[in-house]
Biotite code that builds the C-alpha atoms (Angstrom):
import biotite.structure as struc

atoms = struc.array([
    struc.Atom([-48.087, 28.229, 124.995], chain_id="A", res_id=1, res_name="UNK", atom_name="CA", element="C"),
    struc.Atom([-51.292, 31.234, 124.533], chain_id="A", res_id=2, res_name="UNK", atom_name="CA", element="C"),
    struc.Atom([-50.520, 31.674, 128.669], chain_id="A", res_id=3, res_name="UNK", atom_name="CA", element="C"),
    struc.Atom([-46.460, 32.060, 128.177], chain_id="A", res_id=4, res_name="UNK", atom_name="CA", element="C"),
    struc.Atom([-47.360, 34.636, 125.006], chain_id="A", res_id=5, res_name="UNK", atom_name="CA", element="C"),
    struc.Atom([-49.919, 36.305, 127.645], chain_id="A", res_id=6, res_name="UNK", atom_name="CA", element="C"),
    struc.Atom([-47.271, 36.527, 130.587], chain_id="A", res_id=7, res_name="UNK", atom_name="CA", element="C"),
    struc.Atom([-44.400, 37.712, 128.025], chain_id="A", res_id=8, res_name="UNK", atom_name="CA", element="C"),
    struc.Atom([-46.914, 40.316, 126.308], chain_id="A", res_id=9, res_name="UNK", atom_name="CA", element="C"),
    struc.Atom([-47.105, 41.907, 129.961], chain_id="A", res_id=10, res_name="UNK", atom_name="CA", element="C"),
    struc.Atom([-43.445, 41.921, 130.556], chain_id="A", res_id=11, res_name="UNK", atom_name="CA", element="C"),
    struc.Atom([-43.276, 43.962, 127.318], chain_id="A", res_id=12, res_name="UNK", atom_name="CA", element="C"),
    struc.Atom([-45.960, 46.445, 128.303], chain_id="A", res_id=13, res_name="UNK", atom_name="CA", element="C"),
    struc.Atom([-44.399, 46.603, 132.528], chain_id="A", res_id=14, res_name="UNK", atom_name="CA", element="C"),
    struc.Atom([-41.189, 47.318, 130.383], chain_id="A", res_id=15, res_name="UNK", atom_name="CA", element="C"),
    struc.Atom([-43.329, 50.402, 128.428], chain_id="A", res_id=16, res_name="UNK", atom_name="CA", element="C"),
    struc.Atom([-44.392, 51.672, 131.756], chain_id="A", res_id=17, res_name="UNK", atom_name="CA", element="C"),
    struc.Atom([-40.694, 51.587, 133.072], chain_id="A", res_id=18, res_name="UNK", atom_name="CA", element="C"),
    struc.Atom([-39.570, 53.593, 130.559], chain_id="A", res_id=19, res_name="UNK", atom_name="CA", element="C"),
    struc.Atom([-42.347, 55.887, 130.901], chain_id="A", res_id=20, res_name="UNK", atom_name="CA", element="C"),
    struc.Atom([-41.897, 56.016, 134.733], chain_id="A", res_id=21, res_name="UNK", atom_name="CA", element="C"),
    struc.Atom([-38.450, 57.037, 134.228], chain_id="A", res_id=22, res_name="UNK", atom_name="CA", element="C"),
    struc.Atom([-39.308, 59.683, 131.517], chain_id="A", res_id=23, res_name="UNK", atom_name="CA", element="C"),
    struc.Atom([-41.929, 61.028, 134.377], chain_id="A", res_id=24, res_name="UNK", atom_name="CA", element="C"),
    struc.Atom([-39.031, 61.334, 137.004], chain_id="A", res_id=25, res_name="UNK", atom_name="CA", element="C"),
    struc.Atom([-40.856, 58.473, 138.987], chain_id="A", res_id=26, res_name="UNK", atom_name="CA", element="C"),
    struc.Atom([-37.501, 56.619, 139.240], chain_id="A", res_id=27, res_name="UNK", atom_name="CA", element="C"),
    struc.Atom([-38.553, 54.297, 141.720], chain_id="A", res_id=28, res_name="UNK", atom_name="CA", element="C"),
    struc.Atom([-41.897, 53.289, 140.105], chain_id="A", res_id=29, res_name="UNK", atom_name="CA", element="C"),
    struc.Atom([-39.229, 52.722, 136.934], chain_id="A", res_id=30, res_name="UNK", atom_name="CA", element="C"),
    struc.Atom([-37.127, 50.478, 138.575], chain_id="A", res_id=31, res_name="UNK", atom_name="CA", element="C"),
    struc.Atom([-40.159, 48.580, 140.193], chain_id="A", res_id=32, res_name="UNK", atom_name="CA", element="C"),
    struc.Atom([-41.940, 48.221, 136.745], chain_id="A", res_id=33, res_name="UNK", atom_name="CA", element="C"),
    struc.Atom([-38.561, 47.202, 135.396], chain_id="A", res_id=34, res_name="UNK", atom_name="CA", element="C"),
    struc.Atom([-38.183, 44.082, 137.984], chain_id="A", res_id=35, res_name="UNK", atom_name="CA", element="C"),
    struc.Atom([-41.921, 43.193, 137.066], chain_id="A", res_id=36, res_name="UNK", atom_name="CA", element="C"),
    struc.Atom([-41.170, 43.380, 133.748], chain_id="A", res_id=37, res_name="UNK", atom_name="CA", element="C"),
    struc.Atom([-38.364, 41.054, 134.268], chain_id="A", res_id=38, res_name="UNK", atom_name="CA", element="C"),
    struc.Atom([-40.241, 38.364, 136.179], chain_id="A", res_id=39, res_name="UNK", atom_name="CA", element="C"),
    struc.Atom([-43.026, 37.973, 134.209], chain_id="A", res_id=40, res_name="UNK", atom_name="CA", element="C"),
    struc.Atom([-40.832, 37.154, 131.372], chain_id="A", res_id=41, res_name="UNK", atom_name="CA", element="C"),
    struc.Atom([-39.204, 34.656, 133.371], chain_id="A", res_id=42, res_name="UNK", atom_name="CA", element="C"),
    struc.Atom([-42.767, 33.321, 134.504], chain_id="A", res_id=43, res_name="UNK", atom_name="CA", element="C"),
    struc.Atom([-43.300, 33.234, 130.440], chain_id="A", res_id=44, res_name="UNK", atom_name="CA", element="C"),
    struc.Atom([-40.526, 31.346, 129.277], chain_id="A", res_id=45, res_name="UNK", atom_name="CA", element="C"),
    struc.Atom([-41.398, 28.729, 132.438], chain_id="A", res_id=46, res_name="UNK", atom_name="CA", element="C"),
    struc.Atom([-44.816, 27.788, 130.936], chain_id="A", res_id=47, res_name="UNK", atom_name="CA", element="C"),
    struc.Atom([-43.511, 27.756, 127.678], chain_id="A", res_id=48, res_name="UNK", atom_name="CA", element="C"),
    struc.Atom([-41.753, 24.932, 128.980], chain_id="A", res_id=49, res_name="UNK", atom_name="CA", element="C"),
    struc.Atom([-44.643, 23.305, 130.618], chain_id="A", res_id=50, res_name="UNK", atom_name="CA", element="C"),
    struc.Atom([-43.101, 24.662, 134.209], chain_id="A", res_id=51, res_name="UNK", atom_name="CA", element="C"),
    struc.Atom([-44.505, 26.984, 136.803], chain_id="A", res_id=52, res_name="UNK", atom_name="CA", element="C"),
    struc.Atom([-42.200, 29.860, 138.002], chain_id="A", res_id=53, res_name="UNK", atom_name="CA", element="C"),
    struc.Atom([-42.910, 30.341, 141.619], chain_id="A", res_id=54, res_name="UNK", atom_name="CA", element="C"),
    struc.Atom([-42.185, 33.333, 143.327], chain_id="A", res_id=55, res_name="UNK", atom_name="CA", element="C"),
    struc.Atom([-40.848, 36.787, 142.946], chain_id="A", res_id=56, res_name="UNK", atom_name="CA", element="C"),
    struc.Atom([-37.404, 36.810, 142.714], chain_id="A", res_id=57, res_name="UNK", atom_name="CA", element="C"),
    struc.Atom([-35.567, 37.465, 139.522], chain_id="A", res_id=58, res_name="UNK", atom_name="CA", element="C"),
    struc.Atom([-32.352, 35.722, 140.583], chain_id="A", res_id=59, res_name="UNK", atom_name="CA", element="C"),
    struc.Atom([-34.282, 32.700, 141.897], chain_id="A", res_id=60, res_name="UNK", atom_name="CA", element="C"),
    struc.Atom([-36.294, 32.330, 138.984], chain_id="A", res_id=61, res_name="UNK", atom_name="CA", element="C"),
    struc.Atom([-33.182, 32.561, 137.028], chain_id="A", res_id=62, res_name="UNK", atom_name="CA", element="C"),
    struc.Atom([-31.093, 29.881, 138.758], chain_id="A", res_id=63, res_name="UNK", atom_name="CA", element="C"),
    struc.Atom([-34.225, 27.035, 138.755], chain_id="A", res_id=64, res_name="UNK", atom_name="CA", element="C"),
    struc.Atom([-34.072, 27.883, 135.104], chain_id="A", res_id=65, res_name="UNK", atom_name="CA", element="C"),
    struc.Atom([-30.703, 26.554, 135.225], chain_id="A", res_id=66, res_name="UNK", atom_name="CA", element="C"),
    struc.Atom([-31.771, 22.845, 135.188], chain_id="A", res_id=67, res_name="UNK", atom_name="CA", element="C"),
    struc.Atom([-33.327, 23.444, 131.843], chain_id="A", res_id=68, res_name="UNK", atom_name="CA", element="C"),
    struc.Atom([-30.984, 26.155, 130.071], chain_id="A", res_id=69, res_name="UNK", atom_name="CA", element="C"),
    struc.Atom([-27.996, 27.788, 130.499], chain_id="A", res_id=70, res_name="UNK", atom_name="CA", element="C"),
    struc.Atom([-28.184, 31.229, 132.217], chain_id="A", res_id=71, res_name="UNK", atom_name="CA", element="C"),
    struc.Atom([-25.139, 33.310, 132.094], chain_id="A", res_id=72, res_name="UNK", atom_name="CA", element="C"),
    struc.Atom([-23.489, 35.061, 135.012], chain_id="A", res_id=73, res_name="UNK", atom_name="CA", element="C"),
    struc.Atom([-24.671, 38.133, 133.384], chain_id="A", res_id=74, res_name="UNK", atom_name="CA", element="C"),
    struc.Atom([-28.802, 37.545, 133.274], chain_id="A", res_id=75, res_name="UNK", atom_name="CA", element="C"),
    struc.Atom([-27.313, 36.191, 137.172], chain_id="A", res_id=76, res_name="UNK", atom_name="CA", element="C"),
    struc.Atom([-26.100, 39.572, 138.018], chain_id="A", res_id=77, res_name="UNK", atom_name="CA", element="C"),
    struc.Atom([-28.948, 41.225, 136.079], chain_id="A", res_id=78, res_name="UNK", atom_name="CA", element="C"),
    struc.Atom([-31.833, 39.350, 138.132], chain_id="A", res_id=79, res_name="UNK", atom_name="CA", element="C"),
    struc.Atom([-29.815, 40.085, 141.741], chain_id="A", res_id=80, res_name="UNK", atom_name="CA", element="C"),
    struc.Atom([-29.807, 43.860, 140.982], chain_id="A", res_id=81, res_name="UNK", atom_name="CA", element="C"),
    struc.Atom([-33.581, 43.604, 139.717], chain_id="A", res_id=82, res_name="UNK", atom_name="CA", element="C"),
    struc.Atom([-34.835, 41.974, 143.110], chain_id="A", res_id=83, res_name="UNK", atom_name="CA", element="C"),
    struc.Atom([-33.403, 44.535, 145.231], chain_id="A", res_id=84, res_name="UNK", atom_name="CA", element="C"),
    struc.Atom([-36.118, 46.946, 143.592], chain_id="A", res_id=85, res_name="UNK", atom_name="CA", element="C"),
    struc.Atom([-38.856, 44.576, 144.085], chain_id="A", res_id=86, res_name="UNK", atom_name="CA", element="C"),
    struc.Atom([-39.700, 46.201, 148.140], chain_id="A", res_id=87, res_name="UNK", atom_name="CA", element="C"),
    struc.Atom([-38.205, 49.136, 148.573], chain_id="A", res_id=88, res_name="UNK", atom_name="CA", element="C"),
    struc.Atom([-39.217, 50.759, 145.951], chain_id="A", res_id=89, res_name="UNK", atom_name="CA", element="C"),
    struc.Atom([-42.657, 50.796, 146.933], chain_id="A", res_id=90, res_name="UNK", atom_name="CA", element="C"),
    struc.Atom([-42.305, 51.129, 150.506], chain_id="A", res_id=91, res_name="UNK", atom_name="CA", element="C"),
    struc.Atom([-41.442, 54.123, 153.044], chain_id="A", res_id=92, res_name="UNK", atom_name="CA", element="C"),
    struc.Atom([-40.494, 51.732, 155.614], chain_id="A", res_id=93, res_name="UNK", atom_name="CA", element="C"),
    struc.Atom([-37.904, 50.374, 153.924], chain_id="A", res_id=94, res_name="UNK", atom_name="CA", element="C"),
    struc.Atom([-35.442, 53.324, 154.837], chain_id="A", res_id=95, res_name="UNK", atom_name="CA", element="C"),
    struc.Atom([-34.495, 54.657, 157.787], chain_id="A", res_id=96, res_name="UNK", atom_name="CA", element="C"),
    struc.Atom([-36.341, 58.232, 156.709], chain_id="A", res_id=97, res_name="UNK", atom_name="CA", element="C"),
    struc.Atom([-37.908, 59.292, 153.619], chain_id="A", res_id=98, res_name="UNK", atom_name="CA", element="C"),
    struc.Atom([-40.274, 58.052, 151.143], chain_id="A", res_id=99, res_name="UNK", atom_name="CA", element="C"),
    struc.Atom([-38.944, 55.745, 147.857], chain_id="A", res_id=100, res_name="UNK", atom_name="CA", element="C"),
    struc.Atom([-38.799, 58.570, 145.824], chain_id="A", res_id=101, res_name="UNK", atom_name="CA", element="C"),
    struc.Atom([-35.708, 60.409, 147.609], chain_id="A", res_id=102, res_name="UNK", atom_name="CA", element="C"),
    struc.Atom([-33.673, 57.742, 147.490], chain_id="A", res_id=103, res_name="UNK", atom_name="CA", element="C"),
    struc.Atom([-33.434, 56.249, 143.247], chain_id="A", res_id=104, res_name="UNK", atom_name="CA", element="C"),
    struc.Atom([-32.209, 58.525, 140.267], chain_id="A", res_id=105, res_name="UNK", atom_name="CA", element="C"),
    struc.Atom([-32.453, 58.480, 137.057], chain_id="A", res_id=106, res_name="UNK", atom_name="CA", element="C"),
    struc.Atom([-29.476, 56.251, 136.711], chain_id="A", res_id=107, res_name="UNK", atom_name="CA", element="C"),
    struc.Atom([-31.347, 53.659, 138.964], chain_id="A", res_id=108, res_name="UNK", atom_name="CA", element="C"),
    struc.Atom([-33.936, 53.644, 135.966], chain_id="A", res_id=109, res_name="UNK", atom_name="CA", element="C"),
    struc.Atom([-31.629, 53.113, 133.234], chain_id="A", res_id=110, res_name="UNK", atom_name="CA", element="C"),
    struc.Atom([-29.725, 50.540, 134.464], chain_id="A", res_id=111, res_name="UNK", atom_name="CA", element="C"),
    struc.Atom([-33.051, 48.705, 135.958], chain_id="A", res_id=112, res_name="UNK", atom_name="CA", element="C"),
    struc.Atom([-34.555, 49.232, 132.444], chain_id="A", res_id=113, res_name="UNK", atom_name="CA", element="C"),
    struc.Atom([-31.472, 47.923, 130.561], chain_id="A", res_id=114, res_name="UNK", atom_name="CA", element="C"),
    struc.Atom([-31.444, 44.834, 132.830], chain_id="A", res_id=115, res_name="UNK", atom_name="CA", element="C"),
    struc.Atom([-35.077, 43.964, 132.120], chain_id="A", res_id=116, res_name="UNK", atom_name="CA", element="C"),
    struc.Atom([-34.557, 44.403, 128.344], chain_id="A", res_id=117, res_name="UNK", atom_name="CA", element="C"),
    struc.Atom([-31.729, 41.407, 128.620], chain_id="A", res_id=118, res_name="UNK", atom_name="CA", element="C"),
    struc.Atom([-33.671, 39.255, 130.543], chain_id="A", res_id=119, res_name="UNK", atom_name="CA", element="C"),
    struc.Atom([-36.943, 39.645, 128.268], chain_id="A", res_id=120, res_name="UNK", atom_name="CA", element="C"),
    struc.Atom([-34.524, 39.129, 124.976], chain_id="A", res_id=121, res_name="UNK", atom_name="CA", element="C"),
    struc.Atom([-33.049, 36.224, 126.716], chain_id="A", res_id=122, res_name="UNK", atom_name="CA", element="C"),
    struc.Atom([-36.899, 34.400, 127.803], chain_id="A", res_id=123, res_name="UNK", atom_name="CA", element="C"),
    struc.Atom([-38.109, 35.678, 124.040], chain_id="A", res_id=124, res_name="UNK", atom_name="CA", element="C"),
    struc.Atom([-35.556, 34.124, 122.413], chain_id="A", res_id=125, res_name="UNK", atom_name="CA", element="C"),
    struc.Atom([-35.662, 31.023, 124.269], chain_id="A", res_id=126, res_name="UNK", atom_name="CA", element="C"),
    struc.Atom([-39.729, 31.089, 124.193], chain_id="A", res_id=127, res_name="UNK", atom_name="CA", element="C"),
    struc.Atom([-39.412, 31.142, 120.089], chain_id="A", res_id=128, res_name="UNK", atom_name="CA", element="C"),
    struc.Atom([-36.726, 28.687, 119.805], chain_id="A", res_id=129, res_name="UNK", atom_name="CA", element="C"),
    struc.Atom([-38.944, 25.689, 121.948], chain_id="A", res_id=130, res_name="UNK", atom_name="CA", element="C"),
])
């Protein structure tokens, strides 16, 4: 269980830098922060269950979770939206011109940030509760 606490500690302090990011203007670095934040929860609640989360993928993590809880359509949704930030966020390539930074807003952030905070509450409460 220390390892889960470890993992879910980070996914707290990648959510901190998310909003920080986003208070910055660094919308994409927000929304990146905001999937890591996300997956490392997920990678929490996993060992707290004696599992290994493989992977980066917020969905995927999500749905093998499924054999062991219920996951709503919601978290579903949630994780789908987080992944696509996962590359292009980071990479200039990823667009057909431009650099990350042109192309997420402020809006990106929020709703990136407000997805991560469901997911974390979700693996938290799940985490105390085994």
């Amino acid at each position: 269980m220390m390892r889960a606490q470890d993992w879910l500690e980070q996914a707290k302090l990648d959510l901190r830098h998310a909003r920080n990011a986003r208070d910055d203007q660094d919308y994409n670095w927000s929304c990146f922060a905001a999937q890591q934040a996300a997956e490392k929860a997920l990678k929490a609640l996993y060992l707290s269950r004696h599992l290994e989360g493989w992977g980066h993928s917020v969905k995927h993590l999500l749905e093998e979770m499924k054999e062991e809880l219920e996951i709503s359509e919601e978290l579903l949704a949630a994780g789908k939206k987080l992944d696509q930030y996962y590359i292009l966020t980071r990479y200039p390539n990823g667009f057909a011109a431009g650099k990350p930074a042109d192309y997420y807003t402020d809006q990106d952030a929020c709703e990136a940030i407000g997805h991560a905070e469901k997911i974390i509450e979700f693996c938290e409460g799940e985490i105390r509760s085994a």
